[in-house]
Each structure stands twice: as C-alpha cells, then as structure tokens.
LOKE-168309 format. One record per atom (N, C-alpha, C): residue number from 1; residue in three letters; atom name; x, y, z. Coordinates in pm, 1 decimal, always signed. Example, Ala and Ser with C-alpha at 12.3 -4.5 7.8 and 13.67 -1.06 7.14 Angstrom:
REM LOKE-168309
1; ALA; N; +1319.0; -569.0; +780.0 .
1; ALA; CA; +1230.0; -450.0; +780.0 .
1; ALA; C; +1320.0; -330.0; +780.0 .
2; SER; N; +1285.0; -225.0; +708.0 .
2; SER; CA; +1367.0; -106.0; +714.0 .
2; SER; C; +1290.0; +3.0; +787.0 .
This chain:
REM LOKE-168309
1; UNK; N; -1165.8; -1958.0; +206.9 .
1; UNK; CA; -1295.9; -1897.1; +228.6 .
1; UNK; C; -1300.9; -1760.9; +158.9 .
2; UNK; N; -1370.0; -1745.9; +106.4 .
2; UNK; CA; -1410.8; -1642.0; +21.4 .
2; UNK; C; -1527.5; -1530.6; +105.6 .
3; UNK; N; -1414.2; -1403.2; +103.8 .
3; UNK; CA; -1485.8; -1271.9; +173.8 .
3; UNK; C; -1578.2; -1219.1; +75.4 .
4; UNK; N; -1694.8; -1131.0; +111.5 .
4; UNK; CA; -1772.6; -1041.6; +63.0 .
4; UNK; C; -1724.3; -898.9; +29.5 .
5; UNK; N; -1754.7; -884.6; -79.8 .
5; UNK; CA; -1726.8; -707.5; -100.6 .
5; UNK; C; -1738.4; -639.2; +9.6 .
6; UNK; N; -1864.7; -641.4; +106.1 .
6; UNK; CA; -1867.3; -555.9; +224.6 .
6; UNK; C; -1751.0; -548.7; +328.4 .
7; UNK; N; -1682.1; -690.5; +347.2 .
7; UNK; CA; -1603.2; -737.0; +384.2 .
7; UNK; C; -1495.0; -652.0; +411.4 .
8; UNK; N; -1415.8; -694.0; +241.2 .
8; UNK; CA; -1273.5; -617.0; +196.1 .
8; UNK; C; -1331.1; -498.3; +204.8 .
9; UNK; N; -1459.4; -431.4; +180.3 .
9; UNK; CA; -1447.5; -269.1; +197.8 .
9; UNK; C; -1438.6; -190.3; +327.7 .
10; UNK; N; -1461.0; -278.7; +413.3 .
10; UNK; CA; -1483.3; -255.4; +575.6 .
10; UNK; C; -1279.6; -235.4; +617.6 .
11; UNK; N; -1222.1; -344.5; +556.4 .
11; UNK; CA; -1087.7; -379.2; +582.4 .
11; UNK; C; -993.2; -263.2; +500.1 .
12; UNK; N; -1031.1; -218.1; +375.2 .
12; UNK; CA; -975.7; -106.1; +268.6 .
12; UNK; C; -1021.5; +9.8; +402.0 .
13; UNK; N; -1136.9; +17.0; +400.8 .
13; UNK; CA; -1141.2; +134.4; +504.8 .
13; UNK; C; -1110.2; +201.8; +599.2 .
14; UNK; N; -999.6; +81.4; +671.7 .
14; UNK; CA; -947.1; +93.8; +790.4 .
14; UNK; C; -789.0; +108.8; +767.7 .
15; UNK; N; -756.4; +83.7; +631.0 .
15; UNK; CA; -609.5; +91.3; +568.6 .
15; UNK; C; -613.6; +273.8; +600.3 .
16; UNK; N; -446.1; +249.0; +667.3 .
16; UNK; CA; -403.3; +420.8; +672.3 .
16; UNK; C; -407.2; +502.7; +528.5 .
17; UNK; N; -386.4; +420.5; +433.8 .
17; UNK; CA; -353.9; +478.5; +268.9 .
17; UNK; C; -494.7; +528.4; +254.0 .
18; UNK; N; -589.8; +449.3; +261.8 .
18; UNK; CA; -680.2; +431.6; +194.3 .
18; UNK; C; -831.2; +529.4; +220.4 .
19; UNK; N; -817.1; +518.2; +386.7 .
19; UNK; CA; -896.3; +578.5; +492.7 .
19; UNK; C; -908.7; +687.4; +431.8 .
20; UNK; N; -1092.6; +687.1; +407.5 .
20; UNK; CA; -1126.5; +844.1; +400.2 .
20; UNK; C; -1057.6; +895.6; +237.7 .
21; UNK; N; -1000.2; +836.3; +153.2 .
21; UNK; CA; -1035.1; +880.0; +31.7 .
21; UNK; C; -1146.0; +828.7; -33.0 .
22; UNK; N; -1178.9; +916.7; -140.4 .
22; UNK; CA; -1305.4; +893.4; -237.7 .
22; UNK; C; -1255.7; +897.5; -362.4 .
23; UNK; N; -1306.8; +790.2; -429.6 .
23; UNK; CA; -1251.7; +761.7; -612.6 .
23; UNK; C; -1356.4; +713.4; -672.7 .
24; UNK; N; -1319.0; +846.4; -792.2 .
24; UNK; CA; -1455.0; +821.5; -872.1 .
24; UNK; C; -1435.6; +745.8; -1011.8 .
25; UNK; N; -1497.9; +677.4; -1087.5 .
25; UNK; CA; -1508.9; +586.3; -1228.8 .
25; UNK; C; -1461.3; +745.0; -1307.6 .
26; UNK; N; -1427.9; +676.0; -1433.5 .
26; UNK; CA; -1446.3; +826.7; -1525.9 .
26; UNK; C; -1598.6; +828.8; -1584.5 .
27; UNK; N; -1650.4; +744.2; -1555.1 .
27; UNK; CA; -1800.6; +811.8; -1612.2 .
27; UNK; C; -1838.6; +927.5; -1497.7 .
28; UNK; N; -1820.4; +886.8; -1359.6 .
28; UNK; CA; -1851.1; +973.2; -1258.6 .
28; UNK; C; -1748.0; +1136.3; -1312.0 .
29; UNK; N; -1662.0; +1104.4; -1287.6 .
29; UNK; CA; -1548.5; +1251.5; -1344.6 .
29; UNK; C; -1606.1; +1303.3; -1442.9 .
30; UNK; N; -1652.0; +1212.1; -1574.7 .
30; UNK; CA; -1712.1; +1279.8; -1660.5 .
30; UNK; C; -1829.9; +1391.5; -1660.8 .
31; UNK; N; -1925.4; +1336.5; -1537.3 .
31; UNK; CA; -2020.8; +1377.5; -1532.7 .
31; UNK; C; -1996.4; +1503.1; -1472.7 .
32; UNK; N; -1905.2; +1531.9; -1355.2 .
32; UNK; CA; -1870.2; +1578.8; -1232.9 .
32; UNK; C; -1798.3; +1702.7; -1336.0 .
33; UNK; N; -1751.2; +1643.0; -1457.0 .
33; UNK; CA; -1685.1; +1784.4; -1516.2 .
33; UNK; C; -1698.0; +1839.6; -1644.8 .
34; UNK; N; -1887.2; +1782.7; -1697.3 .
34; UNK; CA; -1951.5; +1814.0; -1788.6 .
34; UNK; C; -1858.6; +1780.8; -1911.3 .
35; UNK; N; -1816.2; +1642.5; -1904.5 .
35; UNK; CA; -1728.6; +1639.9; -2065.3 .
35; UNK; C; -1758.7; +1504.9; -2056.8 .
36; UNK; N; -1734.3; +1444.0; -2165.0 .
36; UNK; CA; -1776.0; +1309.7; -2210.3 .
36; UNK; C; -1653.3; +1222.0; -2188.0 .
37; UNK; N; -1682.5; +1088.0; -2118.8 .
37; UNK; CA; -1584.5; +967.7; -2086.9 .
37; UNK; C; -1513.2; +966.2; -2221.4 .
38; UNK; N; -1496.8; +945.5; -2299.4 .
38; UNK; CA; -1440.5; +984.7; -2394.9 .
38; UNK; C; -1313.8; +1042.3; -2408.1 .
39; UNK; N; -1347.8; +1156.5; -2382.5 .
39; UNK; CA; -1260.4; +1286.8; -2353.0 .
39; UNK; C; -1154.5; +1235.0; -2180.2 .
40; UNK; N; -1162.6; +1186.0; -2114.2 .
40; UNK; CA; -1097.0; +1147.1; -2010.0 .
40; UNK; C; -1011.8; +1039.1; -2093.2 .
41; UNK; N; -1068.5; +970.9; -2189.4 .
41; UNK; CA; -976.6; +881.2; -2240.2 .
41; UNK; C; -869.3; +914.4; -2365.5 .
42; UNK; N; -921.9; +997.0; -2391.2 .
42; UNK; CA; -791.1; +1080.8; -2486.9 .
42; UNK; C; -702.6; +1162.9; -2373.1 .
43; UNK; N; -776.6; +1233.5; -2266.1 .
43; UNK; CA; -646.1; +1273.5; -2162.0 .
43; UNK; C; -549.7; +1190.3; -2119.9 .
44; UNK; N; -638.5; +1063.0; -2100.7 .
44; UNK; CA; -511.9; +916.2; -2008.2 .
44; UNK; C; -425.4; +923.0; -2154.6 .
45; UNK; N; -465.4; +891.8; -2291.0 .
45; UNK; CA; -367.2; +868.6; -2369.0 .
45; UNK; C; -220.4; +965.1; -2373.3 .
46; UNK; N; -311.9; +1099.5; -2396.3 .
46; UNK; CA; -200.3; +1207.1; -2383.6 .
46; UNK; C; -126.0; +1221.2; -2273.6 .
47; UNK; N; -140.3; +1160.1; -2154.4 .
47; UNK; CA; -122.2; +1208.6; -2017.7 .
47; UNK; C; -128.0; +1332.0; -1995.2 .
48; UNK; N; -292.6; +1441.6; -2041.2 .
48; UNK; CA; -233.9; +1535.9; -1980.3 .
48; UNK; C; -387.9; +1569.9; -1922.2 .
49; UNK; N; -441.5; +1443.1; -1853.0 .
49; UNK; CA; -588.7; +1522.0; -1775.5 .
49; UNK; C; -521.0; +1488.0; -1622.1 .
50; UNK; N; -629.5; +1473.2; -1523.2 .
50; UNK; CA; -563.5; +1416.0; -1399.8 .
50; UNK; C; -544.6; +1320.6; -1400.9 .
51; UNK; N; -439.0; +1291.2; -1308.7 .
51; UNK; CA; -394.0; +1146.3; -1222.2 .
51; UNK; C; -477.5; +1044.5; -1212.2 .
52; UNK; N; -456.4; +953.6; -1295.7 .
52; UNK; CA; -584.8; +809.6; -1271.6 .
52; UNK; C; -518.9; +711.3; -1182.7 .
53; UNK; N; -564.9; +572.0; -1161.5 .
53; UNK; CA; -516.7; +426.0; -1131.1 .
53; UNK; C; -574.9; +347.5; -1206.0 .
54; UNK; N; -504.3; +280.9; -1242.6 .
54; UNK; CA; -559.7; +198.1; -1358.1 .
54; UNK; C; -533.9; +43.3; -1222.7 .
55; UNK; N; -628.1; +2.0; -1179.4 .
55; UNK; CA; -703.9; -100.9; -1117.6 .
55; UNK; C; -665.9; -217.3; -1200.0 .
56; UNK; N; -719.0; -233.0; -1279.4 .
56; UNK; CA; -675.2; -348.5; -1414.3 .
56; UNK; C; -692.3; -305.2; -1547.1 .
57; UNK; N; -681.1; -402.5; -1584.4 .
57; UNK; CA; -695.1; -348.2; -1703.6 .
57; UNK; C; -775.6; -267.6; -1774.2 .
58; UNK; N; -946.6; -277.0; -1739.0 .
58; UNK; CA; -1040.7; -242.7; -1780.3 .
58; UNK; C; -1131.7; -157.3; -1647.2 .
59; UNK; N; -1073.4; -126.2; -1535.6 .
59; UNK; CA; -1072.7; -65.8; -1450.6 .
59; UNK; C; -1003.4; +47.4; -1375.6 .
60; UNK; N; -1008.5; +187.3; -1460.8 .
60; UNK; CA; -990.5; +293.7; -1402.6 .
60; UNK; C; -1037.2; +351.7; -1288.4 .
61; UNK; N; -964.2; +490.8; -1192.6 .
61; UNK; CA; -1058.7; +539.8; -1089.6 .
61; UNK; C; -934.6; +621.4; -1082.2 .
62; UNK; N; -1030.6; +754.6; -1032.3 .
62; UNK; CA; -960.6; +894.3; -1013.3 .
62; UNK; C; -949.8; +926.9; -836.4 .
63; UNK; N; -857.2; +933.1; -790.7 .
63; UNK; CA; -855.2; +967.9; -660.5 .
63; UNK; C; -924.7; +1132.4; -653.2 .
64; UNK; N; -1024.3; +1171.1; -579.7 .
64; UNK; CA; -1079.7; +1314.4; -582.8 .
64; UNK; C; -964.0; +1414.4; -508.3 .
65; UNK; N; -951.2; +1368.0; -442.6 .
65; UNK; CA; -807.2; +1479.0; -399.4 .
65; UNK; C; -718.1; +1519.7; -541.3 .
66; UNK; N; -670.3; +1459.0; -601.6 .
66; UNK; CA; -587.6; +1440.4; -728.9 .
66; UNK; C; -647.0; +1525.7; -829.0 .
67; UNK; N; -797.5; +1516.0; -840.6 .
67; UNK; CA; -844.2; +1576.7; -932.4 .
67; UNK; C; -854.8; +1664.6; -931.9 .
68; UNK; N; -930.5; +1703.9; -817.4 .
68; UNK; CA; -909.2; +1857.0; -723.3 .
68; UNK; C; -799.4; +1962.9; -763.6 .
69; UNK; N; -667.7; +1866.0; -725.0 .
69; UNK; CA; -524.9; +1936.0; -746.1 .
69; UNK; C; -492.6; +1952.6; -807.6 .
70; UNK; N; -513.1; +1898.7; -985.1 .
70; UNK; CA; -526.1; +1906.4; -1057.3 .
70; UNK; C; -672.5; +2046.3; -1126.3 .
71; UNK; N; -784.3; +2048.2; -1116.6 .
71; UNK; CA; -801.9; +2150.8; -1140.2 .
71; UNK; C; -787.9; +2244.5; -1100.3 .
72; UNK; N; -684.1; +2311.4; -981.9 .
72; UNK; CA; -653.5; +2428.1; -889.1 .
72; UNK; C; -515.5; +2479.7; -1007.8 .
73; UNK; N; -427.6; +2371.7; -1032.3 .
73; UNK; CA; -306.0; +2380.4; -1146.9 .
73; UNK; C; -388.6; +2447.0; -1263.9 .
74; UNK; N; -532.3; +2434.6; -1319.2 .
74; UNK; CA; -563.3; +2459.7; -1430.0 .
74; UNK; C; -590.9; +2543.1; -1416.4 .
75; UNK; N; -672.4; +2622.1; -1302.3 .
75; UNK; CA; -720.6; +2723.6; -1280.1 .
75; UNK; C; -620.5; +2854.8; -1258.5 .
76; UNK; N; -500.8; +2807.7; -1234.9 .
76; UNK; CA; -381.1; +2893.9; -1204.9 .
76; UNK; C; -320.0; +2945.5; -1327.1 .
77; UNK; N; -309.4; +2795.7; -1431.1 .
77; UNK; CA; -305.5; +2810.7; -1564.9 .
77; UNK; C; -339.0; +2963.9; -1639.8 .
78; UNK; N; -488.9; +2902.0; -1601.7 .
78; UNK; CA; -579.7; +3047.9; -1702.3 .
78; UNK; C; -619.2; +3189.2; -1636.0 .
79; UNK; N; -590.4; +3193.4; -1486.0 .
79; UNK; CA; -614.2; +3285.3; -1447.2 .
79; UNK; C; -534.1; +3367.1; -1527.1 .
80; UNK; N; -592.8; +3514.3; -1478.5 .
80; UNK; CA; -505.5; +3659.7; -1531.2 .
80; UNK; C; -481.3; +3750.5; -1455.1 .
C-alpha cells in the first residue's frame, strides 16, 4: 500500500533527527542569500559554501541550522 506525501511527512515529523528542522532547496538559499543557484553550485563543487544533503541525485537541501553556522564562521572570518 502506498502512503501519501502528507503521510511520510506527518511520520518524518515525529522522527527525533528530524523534528523541528527546516531545509531549504538551493533556489530557496539562493534567494535567502541574494546570489544565484548557480553560485551554490560552484560552492558544492569547491566544497567551500555550506553543508548540503544531497537527497539523490538531482535533489539537494540545506539544513537552516547549518547554514546559519556557517554564516556566523563567515562573519567571524571578516570581522575586524
């Protein structure tokens, strides 16, 4: 028998891992950090933007905590 998306998302939701994080597409990140999807995809190459999951193959997603932690490192970076 075959579940519904609402389903598994009801069941992901209730996972201890999972509970209460938010993950965004890189078009969303993109938007969220005024640079072009693009540019997130030359970071995954280089490994040097934030922390992704690569879902499958053709399915990325950025945990927002991660990204977060990641721009606090950058910001520490350039401070003076």
């Amino acid at each position: 028998m075959e579940r519904s998306r609402s389903a598994i998302r009801e069941e992901v939701g209730r996972s201890p891992k999972l509970a209460g994080k938010k993950f965004l597409t890189p078009e969303e990140l993109a938007e969220l950090l005024d640079i072009s999807p693009k540019t997130l995809q030359k970071w995954r190459a280089r490994k040097t933007g934030p922390q992704h999951i690569r879902v499958s193959y053709r399915v990325i997603r950025y945990e927002l905590e991660e990204v977060e932690r990641w721009l606090a490192t950058r910001a520490e970076q350039t401070a003076h």
